[in-house]
Structures are given as structure tokens and as C-alpha cells.
C-alpha positions in Angstrom: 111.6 161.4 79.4 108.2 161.1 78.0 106.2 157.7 78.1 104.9 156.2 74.6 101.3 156.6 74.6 98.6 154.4 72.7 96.8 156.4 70.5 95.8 156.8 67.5 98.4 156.5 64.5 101.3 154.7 67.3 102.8 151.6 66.0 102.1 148.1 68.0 103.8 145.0 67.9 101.0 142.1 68.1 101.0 138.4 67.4 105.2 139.3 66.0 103.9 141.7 63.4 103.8 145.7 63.4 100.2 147.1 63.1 98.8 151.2 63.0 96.3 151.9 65.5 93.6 153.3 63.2 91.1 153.7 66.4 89.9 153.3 69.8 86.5 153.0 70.9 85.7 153.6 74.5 81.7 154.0 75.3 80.3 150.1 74.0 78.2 147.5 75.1 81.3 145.4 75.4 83.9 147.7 76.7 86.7 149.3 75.2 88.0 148.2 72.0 91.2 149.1 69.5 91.2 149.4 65.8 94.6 147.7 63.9 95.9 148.5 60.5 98.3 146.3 58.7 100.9 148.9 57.2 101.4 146.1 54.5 97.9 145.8 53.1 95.8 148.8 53.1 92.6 147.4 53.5 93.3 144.9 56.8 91.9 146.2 59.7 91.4 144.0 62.5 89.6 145.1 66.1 90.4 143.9 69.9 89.0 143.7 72.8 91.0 146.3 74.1 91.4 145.0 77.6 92.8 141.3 76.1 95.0 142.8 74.0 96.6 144.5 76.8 97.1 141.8 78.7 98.6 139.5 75.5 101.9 138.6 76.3 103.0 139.0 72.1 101.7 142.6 72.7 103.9 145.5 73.0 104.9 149.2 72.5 108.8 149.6 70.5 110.6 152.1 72.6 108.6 151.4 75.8 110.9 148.8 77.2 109.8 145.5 79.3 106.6 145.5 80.6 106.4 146.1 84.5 105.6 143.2 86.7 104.7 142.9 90.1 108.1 141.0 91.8 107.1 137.5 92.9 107.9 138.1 96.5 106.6 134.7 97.6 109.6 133.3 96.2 111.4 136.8 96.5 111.0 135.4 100.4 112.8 132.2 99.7 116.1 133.8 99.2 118.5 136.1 101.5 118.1 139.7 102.2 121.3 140.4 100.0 120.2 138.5 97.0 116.9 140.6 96.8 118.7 143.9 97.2 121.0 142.9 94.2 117.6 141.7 92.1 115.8 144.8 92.7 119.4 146.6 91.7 119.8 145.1 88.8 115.7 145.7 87.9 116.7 149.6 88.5 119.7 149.6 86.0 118.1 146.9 83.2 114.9 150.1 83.2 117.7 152.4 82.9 119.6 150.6 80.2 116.0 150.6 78.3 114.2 153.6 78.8 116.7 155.9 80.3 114.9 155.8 83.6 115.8 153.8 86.6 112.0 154.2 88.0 109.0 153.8 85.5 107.3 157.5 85.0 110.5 159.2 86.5 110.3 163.3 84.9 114.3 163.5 86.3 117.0 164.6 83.9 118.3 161.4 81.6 122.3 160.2 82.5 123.3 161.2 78.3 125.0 157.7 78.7 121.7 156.6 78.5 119.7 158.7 76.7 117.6 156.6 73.6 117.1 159.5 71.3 121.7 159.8 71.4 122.7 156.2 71.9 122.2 153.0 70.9 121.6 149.9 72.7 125.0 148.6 72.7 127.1 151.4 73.7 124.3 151.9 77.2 124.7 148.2 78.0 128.9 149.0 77.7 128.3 152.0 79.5 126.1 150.4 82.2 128.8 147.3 82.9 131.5 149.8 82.6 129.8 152.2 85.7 129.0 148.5 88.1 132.7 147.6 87.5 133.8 151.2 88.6 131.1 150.6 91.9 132.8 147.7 92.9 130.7 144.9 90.9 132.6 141.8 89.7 133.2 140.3 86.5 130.3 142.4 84.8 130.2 142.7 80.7 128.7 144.0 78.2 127.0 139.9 77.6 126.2 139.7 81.3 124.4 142.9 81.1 122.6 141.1 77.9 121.9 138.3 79.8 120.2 140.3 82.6 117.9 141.8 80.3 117.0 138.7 78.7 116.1 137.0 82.2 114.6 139.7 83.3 111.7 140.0 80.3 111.2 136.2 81.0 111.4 135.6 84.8 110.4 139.3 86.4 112.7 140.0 89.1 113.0 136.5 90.3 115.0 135.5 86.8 118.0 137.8 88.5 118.1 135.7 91.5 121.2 133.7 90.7 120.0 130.1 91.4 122.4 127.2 91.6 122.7 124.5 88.3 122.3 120.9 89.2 121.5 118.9 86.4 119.3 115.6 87.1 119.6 112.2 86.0 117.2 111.9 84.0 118.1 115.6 81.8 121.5 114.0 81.6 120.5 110.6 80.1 119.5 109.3 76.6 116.1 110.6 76.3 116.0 107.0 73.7 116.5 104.9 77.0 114.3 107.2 79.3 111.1 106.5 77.1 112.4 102.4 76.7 112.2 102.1 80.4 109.2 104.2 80.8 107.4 101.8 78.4 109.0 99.2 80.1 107.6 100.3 83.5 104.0 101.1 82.2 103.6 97.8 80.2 104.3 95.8 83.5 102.3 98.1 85.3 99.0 97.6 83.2 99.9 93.5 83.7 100.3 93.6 87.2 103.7 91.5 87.0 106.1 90.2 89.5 108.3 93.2 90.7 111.9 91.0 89.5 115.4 92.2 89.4 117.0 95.3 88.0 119.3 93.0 86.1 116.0 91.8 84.2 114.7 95.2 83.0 118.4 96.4 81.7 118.3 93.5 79.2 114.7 93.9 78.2 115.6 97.6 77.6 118.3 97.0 75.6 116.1 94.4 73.5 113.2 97.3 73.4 116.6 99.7 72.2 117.0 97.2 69.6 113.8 96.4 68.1 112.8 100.3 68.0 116.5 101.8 67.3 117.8 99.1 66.0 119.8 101.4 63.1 121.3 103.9 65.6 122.9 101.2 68.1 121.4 102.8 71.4 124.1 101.5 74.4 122.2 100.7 77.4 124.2 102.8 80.4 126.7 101.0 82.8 124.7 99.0 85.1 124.9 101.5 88.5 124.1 104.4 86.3 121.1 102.1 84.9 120.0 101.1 88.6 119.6 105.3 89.5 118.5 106.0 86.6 115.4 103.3 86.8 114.6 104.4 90.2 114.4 107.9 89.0 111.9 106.9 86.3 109.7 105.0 88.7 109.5 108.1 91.3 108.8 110.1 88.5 105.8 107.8 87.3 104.8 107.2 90.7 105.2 103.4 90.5 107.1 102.7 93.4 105.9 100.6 95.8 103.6 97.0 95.8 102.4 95.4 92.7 98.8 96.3 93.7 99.8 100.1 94.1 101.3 100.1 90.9 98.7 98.5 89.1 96.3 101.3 90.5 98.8 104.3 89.8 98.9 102.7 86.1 95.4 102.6 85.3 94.3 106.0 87.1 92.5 108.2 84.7 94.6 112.1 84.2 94.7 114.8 86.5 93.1 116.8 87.6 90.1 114.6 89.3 86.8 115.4 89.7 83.8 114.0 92.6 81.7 111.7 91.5 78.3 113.9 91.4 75.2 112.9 92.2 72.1 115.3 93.1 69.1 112.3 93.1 68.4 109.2 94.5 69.4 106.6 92.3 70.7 108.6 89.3 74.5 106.9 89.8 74.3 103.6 91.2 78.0 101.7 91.7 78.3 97.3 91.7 81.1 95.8 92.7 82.0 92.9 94.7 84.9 91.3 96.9 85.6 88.6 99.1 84.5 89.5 102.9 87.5 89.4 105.4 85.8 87.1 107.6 86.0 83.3 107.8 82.8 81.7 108.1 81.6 78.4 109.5 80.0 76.6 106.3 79.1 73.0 107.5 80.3 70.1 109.0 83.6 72.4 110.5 84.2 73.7 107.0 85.8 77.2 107.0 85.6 79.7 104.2 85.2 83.2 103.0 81.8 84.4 101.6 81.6 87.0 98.9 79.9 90.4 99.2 78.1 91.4 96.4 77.8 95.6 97.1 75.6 98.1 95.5 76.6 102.0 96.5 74.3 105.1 95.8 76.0 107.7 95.3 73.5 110.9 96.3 72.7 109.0 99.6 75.4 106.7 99.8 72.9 104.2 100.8 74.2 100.5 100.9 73.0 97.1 99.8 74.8 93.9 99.9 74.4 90.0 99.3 76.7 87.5 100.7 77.1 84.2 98.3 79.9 81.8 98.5 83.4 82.4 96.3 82.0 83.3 92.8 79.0 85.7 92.2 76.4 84.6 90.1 73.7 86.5 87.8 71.2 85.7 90.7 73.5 87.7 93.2 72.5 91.2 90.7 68.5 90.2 90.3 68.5 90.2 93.9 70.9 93.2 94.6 68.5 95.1 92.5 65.2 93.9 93.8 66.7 95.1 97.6 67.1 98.1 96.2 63.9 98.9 94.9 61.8 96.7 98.0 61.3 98.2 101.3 63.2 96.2 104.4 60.9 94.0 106.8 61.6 94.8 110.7 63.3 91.6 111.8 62.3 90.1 115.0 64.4 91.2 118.0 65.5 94.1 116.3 65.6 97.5 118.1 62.1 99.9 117.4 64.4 102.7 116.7 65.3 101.0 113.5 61.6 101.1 111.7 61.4 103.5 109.3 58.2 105.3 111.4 60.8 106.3 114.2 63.1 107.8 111.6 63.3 111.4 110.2 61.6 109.5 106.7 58.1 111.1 106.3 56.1 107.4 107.4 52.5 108.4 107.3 53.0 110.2 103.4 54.7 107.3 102.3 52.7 104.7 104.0 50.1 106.3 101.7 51.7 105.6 98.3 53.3 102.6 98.9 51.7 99.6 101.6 55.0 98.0 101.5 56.2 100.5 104.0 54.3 100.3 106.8 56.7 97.5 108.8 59.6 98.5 106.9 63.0 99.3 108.4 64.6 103.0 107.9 66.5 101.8 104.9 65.9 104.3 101.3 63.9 102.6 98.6 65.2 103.6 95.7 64.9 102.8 91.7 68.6 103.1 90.0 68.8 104.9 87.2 72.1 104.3 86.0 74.5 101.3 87.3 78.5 101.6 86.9 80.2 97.9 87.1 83.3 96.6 86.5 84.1 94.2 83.5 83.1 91.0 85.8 81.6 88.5 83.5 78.3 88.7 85.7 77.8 92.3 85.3 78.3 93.2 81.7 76.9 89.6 80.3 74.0 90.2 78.0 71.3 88.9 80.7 72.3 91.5 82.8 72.3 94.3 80.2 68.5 92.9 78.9 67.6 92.6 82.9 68.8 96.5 83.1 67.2 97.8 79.7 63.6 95.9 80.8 63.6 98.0 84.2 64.7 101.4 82.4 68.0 101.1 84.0 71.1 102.5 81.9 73.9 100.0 82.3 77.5 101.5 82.1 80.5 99.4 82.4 83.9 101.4 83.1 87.2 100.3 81.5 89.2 97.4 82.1 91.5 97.5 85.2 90.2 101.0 86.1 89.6 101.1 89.9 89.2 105.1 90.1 86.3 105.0 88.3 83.8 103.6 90.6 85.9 104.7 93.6 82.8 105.6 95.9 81.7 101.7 96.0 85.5 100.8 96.3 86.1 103.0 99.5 83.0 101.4 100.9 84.4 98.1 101.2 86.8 99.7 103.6 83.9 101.1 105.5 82.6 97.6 105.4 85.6 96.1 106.6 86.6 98.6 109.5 82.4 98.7 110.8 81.4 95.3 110.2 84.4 92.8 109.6 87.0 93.5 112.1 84.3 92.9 114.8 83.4 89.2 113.8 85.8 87.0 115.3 87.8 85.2 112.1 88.7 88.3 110.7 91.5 87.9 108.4 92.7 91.5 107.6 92.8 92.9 104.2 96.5 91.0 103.4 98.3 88.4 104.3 100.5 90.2 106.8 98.0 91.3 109.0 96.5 87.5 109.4 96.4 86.0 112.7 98.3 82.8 113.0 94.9 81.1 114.6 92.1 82.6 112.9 90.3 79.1 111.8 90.5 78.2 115.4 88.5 81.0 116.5 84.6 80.5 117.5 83.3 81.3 113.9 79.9 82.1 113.0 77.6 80.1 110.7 76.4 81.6 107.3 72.9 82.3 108.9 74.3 84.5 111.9 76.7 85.8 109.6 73.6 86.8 107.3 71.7 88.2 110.4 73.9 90.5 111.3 75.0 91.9 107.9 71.0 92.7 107.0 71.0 94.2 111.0 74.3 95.9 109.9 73.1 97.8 106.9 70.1 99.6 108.5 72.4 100.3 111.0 74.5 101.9 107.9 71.9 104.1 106.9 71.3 105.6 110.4 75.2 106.5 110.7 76.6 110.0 109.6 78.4 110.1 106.3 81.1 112.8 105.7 80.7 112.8 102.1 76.6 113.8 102.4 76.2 117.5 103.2 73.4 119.8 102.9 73.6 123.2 101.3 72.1 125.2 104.2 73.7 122.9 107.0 77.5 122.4 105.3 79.3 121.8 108.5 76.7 118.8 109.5 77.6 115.5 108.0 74.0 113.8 107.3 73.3 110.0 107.3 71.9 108.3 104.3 68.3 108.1 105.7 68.5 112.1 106.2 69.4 112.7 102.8 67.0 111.1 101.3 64.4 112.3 103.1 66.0 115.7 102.2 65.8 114.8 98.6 62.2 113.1 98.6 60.3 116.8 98.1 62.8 117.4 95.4 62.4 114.1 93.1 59.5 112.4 95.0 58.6 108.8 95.6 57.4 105.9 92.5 56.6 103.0 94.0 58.0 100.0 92.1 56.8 97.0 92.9 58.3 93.7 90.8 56.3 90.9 89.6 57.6 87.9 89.1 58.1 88.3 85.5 60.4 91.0 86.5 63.0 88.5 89.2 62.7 86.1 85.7 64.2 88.8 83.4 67.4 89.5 85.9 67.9 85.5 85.7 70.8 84.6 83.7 69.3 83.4 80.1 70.8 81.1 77.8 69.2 80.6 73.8 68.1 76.4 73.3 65.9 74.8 71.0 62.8 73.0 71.8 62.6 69.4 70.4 60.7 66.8 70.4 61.9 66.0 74.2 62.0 69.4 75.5 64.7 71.1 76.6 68.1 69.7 77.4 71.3 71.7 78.7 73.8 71.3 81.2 73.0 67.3 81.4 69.0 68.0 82.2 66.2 68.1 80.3 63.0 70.0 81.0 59.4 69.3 79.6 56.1 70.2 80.1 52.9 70.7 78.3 53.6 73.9 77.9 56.2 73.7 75.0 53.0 72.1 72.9 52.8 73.5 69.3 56.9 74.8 69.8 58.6 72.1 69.1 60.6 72.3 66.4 60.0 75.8 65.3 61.5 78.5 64.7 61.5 81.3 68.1 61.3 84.2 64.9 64.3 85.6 66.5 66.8 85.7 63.8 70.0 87.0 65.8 70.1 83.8 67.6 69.0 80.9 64.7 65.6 81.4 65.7 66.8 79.4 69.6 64.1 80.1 72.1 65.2 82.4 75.2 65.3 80.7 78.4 66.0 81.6 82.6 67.8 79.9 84.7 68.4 80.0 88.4 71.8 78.1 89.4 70.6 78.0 92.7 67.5 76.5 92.1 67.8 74.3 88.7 64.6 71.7 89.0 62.9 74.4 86.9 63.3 76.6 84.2 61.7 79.4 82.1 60.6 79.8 78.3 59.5 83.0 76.9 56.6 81.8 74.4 54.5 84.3 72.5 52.0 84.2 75.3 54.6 85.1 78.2 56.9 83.4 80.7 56.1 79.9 81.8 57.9 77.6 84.0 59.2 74.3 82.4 60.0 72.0 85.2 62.9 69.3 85.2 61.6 65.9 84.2 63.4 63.9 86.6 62.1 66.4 90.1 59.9 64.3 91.1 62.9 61.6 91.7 64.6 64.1 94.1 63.3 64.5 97.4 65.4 67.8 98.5 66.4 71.0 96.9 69.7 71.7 95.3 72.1 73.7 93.8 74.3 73.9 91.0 77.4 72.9 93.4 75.8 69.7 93.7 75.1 69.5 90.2 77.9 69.8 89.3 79.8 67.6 91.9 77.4 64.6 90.8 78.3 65.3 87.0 82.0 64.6 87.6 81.7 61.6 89.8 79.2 59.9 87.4 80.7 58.5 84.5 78.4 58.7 81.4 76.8 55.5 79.5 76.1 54.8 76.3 72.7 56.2 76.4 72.0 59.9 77.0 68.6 59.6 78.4 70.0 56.5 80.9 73.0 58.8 81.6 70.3 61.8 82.8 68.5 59.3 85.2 71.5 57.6 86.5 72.8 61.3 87.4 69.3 62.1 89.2 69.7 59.0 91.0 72.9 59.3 92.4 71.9 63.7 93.2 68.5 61.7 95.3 71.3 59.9 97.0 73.5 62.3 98.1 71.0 64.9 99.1 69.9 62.0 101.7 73.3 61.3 103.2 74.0 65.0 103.6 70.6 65.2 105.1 71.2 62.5 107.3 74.1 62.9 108.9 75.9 60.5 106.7 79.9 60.4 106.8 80.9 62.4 103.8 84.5 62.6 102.2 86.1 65.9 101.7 85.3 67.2 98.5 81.5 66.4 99.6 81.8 68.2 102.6 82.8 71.4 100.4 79.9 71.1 98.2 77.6 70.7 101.0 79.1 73.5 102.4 79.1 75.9 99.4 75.4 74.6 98.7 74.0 75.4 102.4 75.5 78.8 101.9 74.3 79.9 98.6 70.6 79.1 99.9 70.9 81.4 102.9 70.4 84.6 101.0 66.6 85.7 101.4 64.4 87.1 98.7 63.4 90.6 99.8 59.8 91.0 101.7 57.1 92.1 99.6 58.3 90.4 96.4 57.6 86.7 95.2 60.2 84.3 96.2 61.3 82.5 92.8 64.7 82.4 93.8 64.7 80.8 97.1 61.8 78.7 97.2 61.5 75.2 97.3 60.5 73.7 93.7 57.8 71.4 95.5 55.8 74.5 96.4 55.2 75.1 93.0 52.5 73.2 90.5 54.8 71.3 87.6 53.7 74.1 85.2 52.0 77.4 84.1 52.2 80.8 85.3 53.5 81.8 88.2 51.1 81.6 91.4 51.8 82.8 95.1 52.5 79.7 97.2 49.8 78.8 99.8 51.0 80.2 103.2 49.6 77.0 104.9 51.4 74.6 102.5 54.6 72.7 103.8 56.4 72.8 101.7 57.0 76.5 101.8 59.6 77.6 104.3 58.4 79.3 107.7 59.1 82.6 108.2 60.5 82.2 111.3 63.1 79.4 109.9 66.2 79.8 107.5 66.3 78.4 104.4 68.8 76.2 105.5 66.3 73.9 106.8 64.9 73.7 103.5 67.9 72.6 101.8 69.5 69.7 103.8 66.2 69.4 106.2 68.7 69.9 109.3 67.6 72.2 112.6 69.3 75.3 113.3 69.7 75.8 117.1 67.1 78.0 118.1 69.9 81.0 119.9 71.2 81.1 116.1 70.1 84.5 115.5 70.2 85.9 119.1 73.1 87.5 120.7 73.6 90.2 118.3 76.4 92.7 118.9 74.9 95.1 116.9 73.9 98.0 119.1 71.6 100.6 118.8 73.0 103.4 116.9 70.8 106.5 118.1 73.9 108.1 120.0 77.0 108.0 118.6 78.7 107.6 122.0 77.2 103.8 122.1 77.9 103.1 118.3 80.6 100.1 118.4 81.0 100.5 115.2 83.1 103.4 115.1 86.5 102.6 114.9 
């Protein structure tokens, strides 16, 4: 039996219409193509590709029979011997039933049972299930043969395996109550509820039932049907397990994922922050938990962090960023191996651009270009968007809830906690569970060591090998940070950034006031200086805030403020700093503000409040019995001065507000004055004037990470 042939002037079934090959071309620029007539309308022509229609599955030739597949014989290998034999059998008599020919091309004589040209389609499919009943096949028809054919054109040979029915729970339920408790599920999901009882979510499915079906009377099922069938939705949602795990499963972004990508330094930068799992001795035998501010690079995987008390402030980010785009300073008593001139870095062709890296440690400087945060109210508050926008940095907040998207920085804090934390004694594990039952007893370290070794800890960081960084010519060699940036260095070279101190004032958090006839007055202060002469009263000329004048803040440091004026920045100090004697923070602040009770006068009220802060500072300071609540606000005030501004830059942050004139533009502190803090000392001193005992930064156990065989910090 002859084959049907395509050529010109066959009939083709394409796209469930019949069309007239009117012509094939076969020597073009694009391959071979086919020329279709539409028998119906004498002037459609339409042209193919010849090779896609071929391989459409809506294309076909009548009278050629089903297309020939290749058997699936990975599944083919799932089943018994005997089950393949009978599906390649059945394959040999569903050809014959069609063509007439049990193998495809065969030039034998055709069985006149069934012949095409003599018979029709019915009486070979009786005549083919009347011949397997006669060979010993069971209960074979002239439908089963029908439904042979009709498996076989869908599912190949492996739609003739006979597979056993089972019908699942959730194919046999309402599909009306499978998408209630799917909503359901997903709503508590997204509000990271309390996991409650089953008995719960069958009465808020049958409420859901009545609100959205309420005219077709939906029944909820019988209670153990409802039980399997809500475990069945969950596994098939993937929200089984914690609260926590659920919450992430919810908010995960579609399959399929893709790697965060990254070919520069500082083209993705990742914020985040999180509560270190590691008690800390505050003051006075206070115990608490610092916070870790975290920035992440994503083409180096480079690492910067600042540790603050509970509750990161707009400060934290001005000085995240300004480590990030300042070299490192060699600490004393830290290993040569760490400088950046024993490290693969080029030193000497660096050195040359930028001064700043001559005693710097091996730690990338980098300038971000864009910065991913969560929706914390410090990093997407409009000080911190006008901070970003000033530097050229483009700030991009991911959605609410939405862990997965700024997963590099997230996996981090598990590096963090596995390298750094569990080593500190106080560790507290990641959960409750894995808390010891004496942790607060243990010999805890102060915020200054604790600070020490975290700053020794992240050079350390950027000397370790990172799995995620590979080179294209070395893909088997995991690279450290410090490697691939100096890899990347001759691609996207080196700007030296240096910030002025106009530059720390913009990443400040800002708030808009007016400027009266007393100065400036928020948050129970008011600041004043010469400065604001020929201001007062008017109008800033920016009309988006009522014409309020744009002022910095530092909440660790508020004797002082700073008013952009038409000539620049200038520092507005607070009117009552001269009548305290120590440096402060807003802790304090805000501790003095409840326990004062206000008068009838505003301006009495302000000096009774900066009387009773003078007061305080010099109990603290002197070793005075202090209740409980004061302890705590010592506590959280010693440690929010202990993070240091980075070397290079001008200290605004962190120094003391007595180093500074009253007024004016900003000058570098005398290095002989004494009022600025030693080098050598923590800030500590400066704000409660007490001595640090002088082995406070010695006995690190941070060790020197040039062989991995001696690195304690792998786990």
C-alpha cells in the first residue's frame, strides 16, 4: 500500500480546516516553505514555514493515519515485560486498523479485511476485535477497539498501558468548598495567624459558602471527610508546617525562580536587619540582644553590619552606607595578614587614586548603585529615599511580607549566625527550643568587645571562600569576596568617594519645622542660634511642605540640629547644652520626658526637663544607685554610642557636642582638644565618663584565616 505524499495539489488538514497545497519552495534564505489554498475562497493563500507546520500537532494528512511517535520507554520501563508486549501489540493492529499496514512503509500484500480503498472504518475495527477474540483476547469489541485508537493518538504507546483508576480527594469533592478552604488557607497564610483547630476552619468555610453561594446552599462535608479533605488542600499548597513556614510559602513569588544576578560591584546592594542571637552585657549586669543592621553585595557578597540596641534608627543606614563607600582602618592587635597590602587587592594602584587606602584592611570599597529593603519604616521613609537620590543611589523597596525577594541578605544572617554567633558564649539559637536554660548566667561580653570582634569578624568575612562567587575561567574554585573584587576591578574600575560632612547630614533622618521668633522647638527642645537671623518667620519657598524649613536630626546625639538655609547646612545647637555636662541620647530623652510632669509654662517646662537630664547623666556617671527602668536606659544609651563612625570620614554622629563651636559650618575638631574622644578609647567613655578595663578588647578568638584548616569559624 502506497503512502500519501505531500505535494502539490494534496489536501491538508491545518488549524481544523482543509487547505490545497498550491506549492513548495525548497532552495530559500529561510528554509523550506509550503504554499496553502483555501478551497473555499479562491484567492486565500497562506505560506508556512514548512519545517513548523510539520511539527504542528493540528497538522495532518486524511488517509495517512496517526502520526508515528517514538514510545516513551522511560515510562515504557515502569511497567512489566507483559504489559509492554501487549502495548506494542495493540500499536501493530490500531496501524493495521488505519492504514492497512501493521508496520509503517510495509510494501506486503493488505489482509482485504482491512484494505481502505474496500472497507470502511467500522466494519475493520469489527473485523479487528472479531480476529483478538478468535486469538484468545478477552472481552474485546468493536468500542474497545475505538477506545484504543483514541488513546493511542493522544498518549503514544504509553495511553495502551492499562493504568489503575484511583480517584483523589480532592477530584471527588465540591470544587465550591475546595476553592472556600483554599482562600481560607491563603488568607491566614498572608496574616501569619495562630494555626487553631479544624473545628474552627469548617465553620468559617461554611460562613465563606454562605456569603459567596449563599443562593445554591453549598453543605460543608461531614466533619472526617472535612478533616482529609483540609489536609489534602494544605499539602497541595504547601502550607503545612510552622506559622513562620507558612507565612514564607504564602508570600513566595511563582515558579520557576531565577538567581539574583549581579556582574559589578555595587550594582545590587540588599538591607535588612534582625536581632543578633547573642545576649549581651549592657551595663550595670543588664542583659539584652543588640540588633544587626546588614548590608549584602550581591557580585562580591561583601558584608557590612552595624550593631544598635532593639530598634534601628535612620543613623544605623547613614552609617551602613558610609562603611560601605570608606576604606577599613587596621585595628590595633589585629593580624598583618588582614591589611589590604598583604591581600590579592592591587595596593600600590589603588594607594594611588585613593590615600584612604594605605592602612586600610582587605575589605572591598564599594559605591551602591541600587539598594533592595524591606518595608521597615527606616528604610523606605522619605529621609532615606532623599539620602539615596543625593548620592546617585536608586532605592528599591520589595513588597510587603516578601522574604524571597532579597533572599541573598536573608541567607546571610545564617552565615552570620553559624560563623560569628554560636561562638559567643550567650548564644540563644535562632528559636526558643534551641535556648539554653542558663544562657544569662553565662560570662557575657560587653557591647565594646562585642563590637570588636564583629568589625574583626567582617574582614575576616571577606577573606573566606564563598560558594556562590565563581569565576568563568576557574568554575570549580569558590572565590572570596576580596578575590572577586579584585577580579572585577579591571572590568568596572575604582571612583574614589569620599563624603563630606554635608553628605553624613543628608542620610540623617529630617523632619519639616518652622522657624519663629525663638528658634526651633520639637520633641520638647528648642534650638537657636544666630544663624536662623533674617528666617524667622518666612516662608522656606518649598510649597509641598507649607513652606516648613528642612531640618537633621541625629537621635543619638540631639544637643544639635541642622537647617538647610539658602546658603547651605548649618548646625543650630540646643539652647539649654550648655546646662548639661555629658552627652546623651534619645533613650534618655525620652526616659526624662515621662518622669517629668509638665508646668504651666512651656519654656519653664524645657529647663526643668534639662535640669533633671544634668542630673541624671551625673548619677549614672557616678556610680549612683539607679532603679530599674534607669538601669535599662543607661544600658540602651551606653550601647547605641558604641558604634564608630568609619576612619577617613568626619565624625558627626558620634562625637561629643562640646567639640564643636555653638554654630556655623562644620569644622574638623582639633586632635589636641579634650573633649574629642582618643582613639585608643571607646566612645563609652565619652558618654557616662566611666573606664573601660584596659584587657576589653584583647583576647580575641578570632583567628587568622589564611588556611582554612585553622579557620574556627567553619562550622
Amino acid at each position: 500500500m502506497s503512502r500519501p505524499v505531500l505535494e502539490v495539489g494534496a489536501v491538508v488538514r491545518h488549524g481544523g480546516r482543509e487547505w490545497t497545497v498550491a506549492g513548495l519552495e525548497t532552495a530559500t534564505a529561510c528554509g523550506p516553505r509550503i504554499w496553502l489554498a483555501d478551497p473555499q475562497q479562491a484567492d486565500a493563500l497562506a505560506v508556512f514555514d514548512l519545517t513548523e507546520l510539520l511539527g504542528d500537532s493540528s497538522f495532518e494528512l486524511p488517509g495517512a493515519g496517526p502520526r508515528l511517535r517514538v514510545p516513551q520507554m522511560g515510562l515504557l520501563s515502569t511497567v512489566s515485560e507483559e504489559q509492554r508486549w501487549r502495548a506494542f501489540s495493540i500499536e501493530r493492529h490500531i496501524r493495521e486498523v488505519e492504514t492497512g499496514c501493521a508496520v509503517p512503509g510495509g510494501d506486503g500484500p493488505v489482509d482485504p479485511r482491512y484494505d481502505p480503498a474496500s472497507t470502511t472504518l467500522a466494519e475493520r475495527e469489527r473485523a479487528k476485535a472479531e480476529e483478538l477474540m478468535s486469538q484468545g483476547w478477552k472481552n474485546v469489541s468493536r468500542a474497545t477497539v475505538r477506545r484504543w485508537r483514541a488513546r493511542y493518538r493522544s498518549g503514544g504507546v504509553w495511553g495502551l498501558v492499562p493504568k489503575r483508576r484511583g480517584s483523589t480527594l480532592l477530584g471527588q469533592a465540591d470544587p465550591r468548598v475546595v476553592e472556600a478552604v483554599r482562600a481560607l488557607l491563603l488568607h491566614e497564610a498572608l496574616r501569619s495567624r495562630s494555626r487553631g483547630w479544624k473545628k474552627r476552619m469548617r465553620t468559617q468555610t461554611q460562613w465563606w459558602l454562605e456569603e459567596h453561594h449563599s443562593a445554591e446552599m453549598v453543605e460543608v462535608p461531614a466533619k472526617s471527610t472535612f478533616n482529609k479533605l483540609l489536609s489534602a488542600v494544605e499539602a497541595s499548597l504547601g502550607l503545612q508546617g510552622t506559622v513562620p513556614q507558612r507565612r514564607a510559602r504564602a508570600c513566595r513569588p511563582q515558579p520557576p525562580f531565577k538567581p539574583t544576578l549581579a556582574l559589578r560591584p555595587g550594582e545590587l546592594v540588599m538591607l535588612d536587619s534582625t536581632p543578633l542571637d547573642a545576649l549581651v552585657m549592657l551595663d550595670d549586669g543588664v542583659a539584652g540582644r543588640l540588633e544587626l543592621t546588614a548590608a549584602l553585595d550581591v557580585g562580591t557578597r561583601s558584608l557590612w553590619g552595624v550593631l544598635r540596641p532593639a530598634g534601628s534608627k535612620l543613623t544605623d543606614v547613614a552609617v551602613l552606607l558610609a562603611q560601605m563607600m570608606t576604606p577599613a582602618v587596621m585595628r590595633p592587635g589585629w593580624p598583618p595578614c588582614l591589611s589590604m597590602a598583604a591581600s590579592v587587592m592591587p595596593h600600590e594602584r589603588l594607594v594611588a587614586l585613593d590615600e584612604r587606602l594605605k592602612d586600610a584592611a582587605a575589605r572591598p570599597v564599594i559605591m551602591p548603585e541600587t539598594v533592595v529593603v524591606d518595608q521597615g519604616k527606616i528604610f523606605v521613609s522619605p529621609a532615606t529615599r532623599a539620602a539615596c537620590e543625593s548620592l546617585g543611589i536608586s532605592l528599591q523597596p520589595v513588597p510587603p511580607a516578601n522574604g524571597p525577594a532579597k533572599a541573598p541578605v536573608e541567607r546571610q544572617f545564617g552565615s552570620v549566625v553559624s560563623l560569628f554567633c554560636q561562638w559567643l558564649p550567650g548564644h540563644t539559637g535562632s528559636r526558643v527550643g534551641e535556648r539554653g536554660s542558663k544562657v544569662e548566667q553565662e560570662p557575657l561580653h560587653t557591647v565594646a568587645e562585642i563590637q570588636a570582634l564583629w568589625e574583626e569578624f567582617l574582614v575576616h568575612w571577606h577573606h573566606r571562600p564563598h560558594e556562590g562567587l565563581r569565576h568563568p575561567l576557574m568554575p570549580k574554585k569558590a572565590l572570596s569576596p576580596n578575590q572577586m573584587w579584585a577580579a572585577l576591578l579591571p572590568v568596572t574600575g575604582y571612583v574614589p568617594v569620599p563624603l563630606t560632612s554635608d553628605d553624613f547630614v543628608e542620610l540623617l533622618p529630617v523632619r519639616w519645622q518652622a522657624i519663629t521668633d525663638t528658634g526651633i522647638r520639637f520633641d520638647y527642645r528648642t534650638y537657636d542660634s544666630d544663624a536662623l537671623n533674617g528666617h524667622r518667620g518666612q516662608d522656606s519657598g518649598v510649597t509641598a511642605r507649607g513652606g516648613l524649613w528642612e531640618v537633621h536630626y541625629n537621635p543619638y546625639d540631639p544637643v544639635r540640629i541642622w537647617v538647610r538655609l539658602p546658603e547651605g547646612f548649618r548646625e543650630v545647637p540646643w539652647i539649654h547644652a550648655t546646662s548639661v555636662s555629658l552627652p546623651f541620647t534619645h533613650h534618655v530623652w525620652e526616659h526624662i520626658c515621662k518622669t517629668v510632669a509638665p508646668t504651666a509654662s512651656r519654656d519653664e517646662h524645657e529647663a526643668e526637663l534639662a535640669q533633671a537630664l544634668n542630673d541624671f547623666l551625673k548619677r549614672a556617671a557616678g556610680k549612683n544607685t539607679l532603679s530599674a527602668p534607669e538601669r535599662r536606659v543607661v544600658a540602651k544609651s551606653r550601647a547605641a554610642g558604641a558604634v564608630p563612625v568609619p576612619e577617613g570620614a568626619l565624625d558627626i554622629l558620634g562625637t561629643s557636642p562640646l567639640s564643636f563651636g555653638l554654630a556655623g559650618v562644620f569644622l574638623e575638631p582639633d586632635g589636641e582638644e579634650e573633649t574629642v574622644p582618643d582613639q585608643d578609647m571607646d566612645e563609652d567613655d565619652v558618654l557616662l565618663d566611666e573606664e573601660i578595663p584596659p584587657d576589653a578588647h584583647l583576647g580575641s578568638p578570632i583567628l587568622n584565616d589564611t588556611t582554612m584548616e585553622q579557620d574556627q569559624w567553619l562550622p
